[in-house]
C-alpha positions in Angstrom: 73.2 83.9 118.1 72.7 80.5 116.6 76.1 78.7 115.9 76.3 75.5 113.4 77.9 72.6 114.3 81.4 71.7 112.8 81.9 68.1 113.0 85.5 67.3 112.9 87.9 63.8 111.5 89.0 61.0 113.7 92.0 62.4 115.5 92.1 66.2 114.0 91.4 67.6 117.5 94.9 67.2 118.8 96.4 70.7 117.5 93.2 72.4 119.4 93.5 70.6 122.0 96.9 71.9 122.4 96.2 75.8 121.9 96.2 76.4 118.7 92.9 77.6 117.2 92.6 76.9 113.5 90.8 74.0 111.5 91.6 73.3 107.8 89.3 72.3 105.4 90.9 68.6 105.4 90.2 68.1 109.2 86.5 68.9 108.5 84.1 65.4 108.2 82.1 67.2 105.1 79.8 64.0 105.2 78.2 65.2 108.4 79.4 69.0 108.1 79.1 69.5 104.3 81.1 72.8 103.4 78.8 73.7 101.2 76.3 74.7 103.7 77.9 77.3 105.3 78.5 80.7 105.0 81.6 83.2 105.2 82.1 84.3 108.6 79.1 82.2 109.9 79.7 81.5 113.7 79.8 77.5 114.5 80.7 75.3 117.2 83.6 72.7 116.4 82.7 69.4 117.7 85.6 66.4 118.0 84.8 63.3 115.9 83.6 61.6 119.5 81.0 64.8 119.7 83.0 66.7 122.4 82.9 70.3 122.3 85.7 72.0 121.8 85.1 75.7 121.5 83.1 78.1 119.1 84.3 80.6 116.2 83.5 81.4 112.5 84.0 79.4 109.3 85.2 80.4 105.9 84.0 77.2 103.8 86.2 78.8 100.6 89.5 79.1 102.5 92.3 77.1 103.5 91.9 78.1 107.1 88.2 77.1 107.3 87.8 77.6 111.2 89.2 80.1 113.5 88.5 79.2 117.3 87.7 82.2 119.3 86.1 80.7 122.6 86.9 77.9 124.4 83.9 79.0 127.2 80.0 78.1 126.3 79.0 81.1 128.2 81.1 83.6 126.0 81.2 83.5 122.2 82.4 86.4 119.5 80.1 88.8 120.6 81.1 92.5 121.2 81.3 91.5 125.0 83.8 89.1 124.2 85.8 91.8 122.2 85.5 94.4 125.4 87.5 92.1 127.2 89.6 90.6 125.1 91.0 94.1 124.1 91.2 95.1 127.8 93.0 92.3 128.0 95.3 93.3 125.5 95.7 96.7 126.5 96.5 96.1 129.9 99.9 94.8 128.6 100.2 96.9 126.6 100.3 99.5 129.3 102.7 97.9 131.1 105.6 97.6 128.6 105.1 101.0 127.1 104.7 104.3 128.7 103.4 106.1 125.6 100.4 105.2 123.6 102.6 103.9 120.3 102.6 100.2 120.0 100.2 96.9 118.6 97.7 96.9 120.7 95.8 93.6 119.0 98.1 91.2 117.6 95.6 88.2 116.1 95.7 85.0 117.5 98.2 85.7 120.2 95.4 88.4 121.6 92.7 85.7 121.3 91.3 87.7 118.4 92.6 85.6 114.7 91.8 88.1 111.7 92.3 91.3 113.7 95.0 93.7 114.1 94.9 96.9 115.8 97.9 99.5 115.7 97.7 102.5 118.2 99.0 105.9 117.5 98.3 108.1 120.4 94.6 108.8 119.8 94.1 107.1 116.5 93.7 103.5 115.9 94.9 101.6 112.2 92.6 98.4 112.2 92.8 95.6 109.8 90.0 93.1 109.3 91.6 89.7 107.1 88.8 87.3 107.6 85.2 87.2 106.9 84.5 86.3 110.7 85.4 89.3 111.6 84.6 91.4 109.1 81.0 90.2 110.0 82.0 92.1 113.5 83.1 95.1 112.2 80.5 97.4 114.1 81.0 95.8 117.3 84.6 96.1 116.8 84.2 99.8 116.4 81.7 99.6 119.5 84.3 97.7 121.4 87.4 100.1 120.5 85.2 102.9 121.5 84.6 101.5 125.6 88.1 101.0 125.7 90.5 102.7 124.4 88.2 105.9 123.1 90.0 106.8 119.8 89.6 110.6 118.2 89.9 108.8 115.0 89.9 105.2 113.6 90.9 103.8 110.3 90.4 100.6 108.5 93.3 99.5 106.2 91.6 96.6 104.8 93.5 96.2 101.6 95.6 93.4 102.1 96.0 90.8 99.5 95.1 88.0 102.2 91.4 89.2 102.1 91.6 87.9 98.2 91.7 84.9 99.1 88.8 84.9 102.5 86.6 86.6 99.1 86.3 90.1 100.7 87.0 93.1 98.6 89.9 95.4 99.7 89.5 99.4 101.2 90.5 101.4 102.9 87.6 104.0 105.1 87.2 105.4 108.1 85.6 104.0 110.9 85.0 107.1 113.1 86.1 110.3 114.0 88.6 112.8 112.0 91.4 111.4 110.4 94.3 113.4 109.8 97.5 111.5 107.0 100.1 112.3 107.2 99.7 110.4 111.1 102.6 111.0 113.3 103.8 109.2 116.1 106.7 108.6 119.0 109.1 106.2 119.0 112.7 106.0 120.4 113.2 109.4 120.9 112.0 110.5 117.9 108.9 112.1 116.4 108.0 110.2 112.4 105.1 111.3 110.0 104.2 108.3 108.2 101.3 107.9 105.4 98.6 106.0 107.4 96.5 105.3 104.2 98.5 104.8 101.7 101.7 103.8 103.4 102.6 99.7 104.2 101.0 97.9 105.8 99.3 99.8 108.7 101.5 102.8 107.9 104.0 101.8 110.6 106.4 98.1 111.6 106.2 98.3 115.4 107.5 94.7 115.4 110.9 96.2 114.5 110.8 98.7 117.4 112.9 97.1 120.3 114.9 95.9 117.1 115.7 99.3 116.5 116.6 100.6 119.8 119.0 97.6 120.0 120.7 99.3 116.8 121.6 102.4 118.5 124.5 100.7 119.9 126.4 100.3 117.0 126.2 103.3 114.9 127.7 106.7 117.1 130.4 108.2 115.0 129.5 105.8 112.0 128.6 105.9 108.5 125.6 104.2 108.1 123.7 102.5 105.1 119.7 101.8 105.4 118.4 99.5 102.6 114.7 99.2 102.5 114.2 102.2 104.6 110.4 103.3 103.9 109.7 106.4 105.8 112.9 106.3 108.2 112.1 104.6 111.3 115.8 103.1 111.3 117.7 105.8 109.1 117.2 108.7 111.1 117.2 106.6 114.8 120.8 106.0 113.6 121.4 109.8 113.1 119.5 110.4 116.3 122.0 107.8 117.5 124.8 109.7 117.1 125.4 108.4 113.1 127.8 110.7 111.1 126.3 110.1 108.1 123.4 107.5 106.9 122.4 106.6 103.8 118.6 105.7 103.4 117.9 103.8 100.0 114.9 102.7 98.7 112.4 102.4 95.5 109.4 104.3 96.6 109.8 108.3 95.8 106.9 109.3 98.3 108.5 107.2 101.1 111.8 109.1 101.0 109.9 112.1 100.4 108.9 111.3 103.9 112.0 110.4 105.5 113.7 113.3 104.5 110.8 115.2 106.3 111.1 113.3 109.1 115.2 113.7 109.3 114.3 117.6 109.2 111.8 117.1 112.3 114.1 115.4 113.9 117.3 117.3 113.7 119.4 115.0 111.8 118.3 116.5 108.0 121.9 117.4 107.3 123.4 113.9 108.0 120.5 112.0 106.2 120.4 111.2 102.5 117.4 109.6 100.4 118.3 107.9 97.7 115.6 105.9 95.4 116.5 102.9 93.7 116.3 99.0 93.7 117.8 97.5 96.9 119.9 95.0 95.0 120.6 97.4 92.2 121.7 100.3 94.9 124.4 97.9 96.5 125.8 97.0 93.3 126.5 101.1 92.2 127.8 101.4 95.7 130.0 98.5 95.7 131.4 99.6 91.8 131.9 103.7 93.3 133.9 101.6 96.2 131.7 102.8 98.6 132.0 101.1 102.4 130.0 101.5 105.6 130.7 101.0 109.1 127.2 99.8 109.4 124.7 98.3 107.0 121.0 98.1 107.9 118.7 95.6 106.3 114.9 95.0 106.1 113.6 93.7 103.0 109.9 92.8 102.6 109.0 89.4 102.9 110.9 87.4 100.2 109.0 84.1 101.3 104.8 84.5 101.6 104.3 80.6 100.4 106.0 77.4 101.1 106.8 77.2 97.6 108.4 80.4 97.5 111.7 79.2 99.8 114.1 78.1 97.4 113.9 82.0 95.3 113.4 83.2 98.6 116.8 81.9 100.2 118.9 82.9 97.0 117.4 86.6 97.5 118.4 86.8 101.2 122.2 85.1 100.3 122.5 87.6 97.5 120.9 91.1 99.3 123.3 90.3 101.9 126.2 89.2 100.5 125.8 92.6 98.0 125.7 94.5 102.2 128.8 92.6 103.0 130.7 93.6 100.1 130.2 97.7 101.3 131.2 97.0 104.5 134.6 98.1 106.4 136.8 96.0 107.4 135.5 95.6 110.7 131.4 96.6 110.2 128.5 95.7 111.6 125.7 94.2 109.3 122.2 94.4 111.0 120.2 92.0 108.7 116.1 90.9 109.2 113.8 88.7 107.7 109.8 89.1 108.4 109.4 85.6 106.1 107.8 83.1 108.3 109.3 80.4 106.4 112.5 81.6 106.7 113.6 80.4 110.4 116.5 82.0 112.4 118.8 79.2 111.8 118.3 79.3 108.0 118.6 82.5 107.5 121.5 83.0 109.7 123.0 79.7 107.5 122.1 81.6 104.1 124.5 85.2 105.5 127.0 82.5 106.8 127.2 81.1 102.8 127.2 84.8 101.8 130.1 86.0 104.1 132.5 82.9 102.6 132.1 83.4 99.4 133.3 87.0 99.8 136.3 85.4 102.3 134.5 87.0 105.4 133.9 85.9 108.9 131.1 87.0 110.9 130.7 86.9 115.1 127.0 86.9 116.3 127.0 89.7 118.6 123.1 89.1 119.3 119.9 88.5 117.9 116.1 90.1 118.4 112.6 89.3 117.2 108.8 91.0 117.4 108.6 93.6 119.5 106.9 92.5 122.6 103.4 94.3 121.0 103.2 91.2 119.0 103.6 88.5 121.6 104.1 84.5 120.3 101.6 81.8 121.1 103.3 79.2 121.7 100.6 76.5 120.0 101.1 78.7 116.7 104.5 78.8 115.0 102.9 81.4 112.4 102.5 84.5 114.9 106.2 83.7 115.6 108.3 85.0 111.8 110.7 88.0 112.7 114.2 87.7 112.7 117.3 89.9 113.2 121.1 89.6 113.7 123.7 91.9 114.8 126.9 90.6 113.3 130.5 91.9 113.1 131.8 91.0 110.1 135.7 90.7 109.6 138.3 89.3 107.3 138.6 85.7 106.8 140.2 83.9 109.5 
């Protein structure tokens, strides 16, 4: 495999030399390394302005992120030897955290493998491809999957918007095997269907998992409300979880279609209700009907994607939460997340602190969670680091 040299500005080596692994377009001397020249997903070397080589990887010349560093070792490029080991390396992890095959078994960057992401469910793999680099791969990526973990049945959900803007189209196929959808899966206890091609994302949020055990402890004996609840991965662990009653809204009919199966499989149909509508619109009915709950549950989509996008994003997560406080007992428990990247811990726990005083609340931080250890942090990359949750009591001003 021949790889092109990528010749990089004075002094733009510093953030790979510290771990990270991606190169923007601006760090790139185009007068020795014009852009034009390359190709999507075409492997190259990057080279430090003195001519010290610094690892090898694959360009995208039409995106932001032109380079993605895979290798730091001469002897072992992106090849499907490389992804063999990388994935056992990922796996073996894996293994030991959970002891059940239902977690994130690739994770990107933090698995030394930017552009991939892998979700396991028992014998069936969900793989998404964002970048051309690896989309180039894809067959030895099927090859690789297939020596290690040896999947029934393996589906590519490659129809996220951030392959718009790497120039690939978006689809969704299967790679190999049968596939069955609905897929089901374990977790906590309890046994979910969830729509594996048509559902978000890859059909499932592992990253919440640990989130959601953590929950359990606050809802036995309580009336419970779950805003944003897709197919019921938090609704019906709070019934499971001893709940007396939970209340699961949100806008998509065939996700609650779902969740009320799931509630059924589980045991806990007759103390789970679906209700479709608008998170923002839903807390306003229940807070007119003078509803409250003992606990209320929330995990919007990302209201932050783009730098740009903090200000409206902020004002959304001050007023979806302070429309939670306002159903709350006396003495509740509001579990709040944001997935937003841009939106750090402090901020966001700043923007419910704004939201609780101007409905004369206190809160308590009674503890805090992140990603679910199947999506570890590299340290070097703030990015793969962007989920946040808080378990606060909330009480009358004092």
């Amino acid at each position: 495999m021949d790889f092109t040299p990528v010749r990089l500005k004075k002094d733009q080596d510093r953030r790979l030399r510290f771990g990270h692994c991606w190169v923007y377009s601006n760090e790139i001397n185009t007068a020795v390394t014009p852009l034009s020249d390359l190709q999507p997903g075409q492997p190259v070397d990057v080279i430090s302005h003195q001519g010290k080589w610094l690892g090898s990887g694959y360009v995208n010349p039409h995106s932001l992120i032109c380079v993605r560093l895979v290798s730091r070792d001469h002897k072992h490029p992106l090849t499907e030897s490389l992804l063999v080991h990388r994935l056992k390396i990922a796996l073996a992890l894996r293994q030991r955290l959970f002891s059940s095959p239902f977690y994130r078994l690739v994770f990107g960057e933090s698995d030394g493998l930017p552009g991939l992401v892998i979700d396991r469910f028992g014998d069936y793999l969900v793989i998404q491809v964002t970048t051309a680099g690896m989309e180039h791969m894809k067959e030895g990526i099927l090859a690789a999957v297939a020596k290690v973990v040896k999947p029934v049945g393996v589906l590519f959900r490659n129809d996220s918007q951030v392959r718009t803007s790497e120039g690939l189209e978006r689809y969704v196929e299967e790679g190999a095997g049968e596939w069955p959808d609905p897929l089901e899966l374990h977790e906590q206890g309890g046994v979910y269907l969830f729509p594996s091609r048509a559902g978000q994302k890859t059909g499932w949020y592992y990253d919440q998992a640990e989130n959601r055990g953590r929950m359990t402890d606050y809802v036995e004996g309580k009336r419970v409300l779950d805003v944003c609840s897709y197919v019921g991965a938090w609704g019906v662990l709070a019934a499971l979880g001893g709940a007396s009653e939970v209340v699961c809204v949100d806008a998509s009919k065939d996700a609650l279609s779902m969740l009320e199966q799931n509630a059924v499989r589980n045991g806990v149909g007759d103390r789970v209700t679906a209700v479709q509508n608008d998170a923002f619109e839903a807390l306003r009915e229940l807070r007119a009907a003078r509803e409250t709950f003992d606990v209320v549950m929330l995990d919007p989509p990302a209201f932050i994607k783009r730098r740009k996008d903090i200000r409206q994003g902020e004002l959304a997560y001050r007023r979806l939460n302070q429309l939670a406080l306002q159903v709350l007992s006396k003495d509740g428990i509001l579990i709040t997340s944001s997935c937003s990247h841009h939106m750090s811990g402090e901020r966001l726990l700043h923007v419910v602190q704004q939201a609780a005083r101007h409905v004369d609340r206190s809160l308590q931080l009674l503890e805090q969670g992140a990603q679910s250890r199947d999506h570890p942090i590299h340290p070097a990359i703030p990015e793969t680091a962007y989920l946040k949750t808080f378990y606060l009591r909330v009480l009358p001003s004092f």
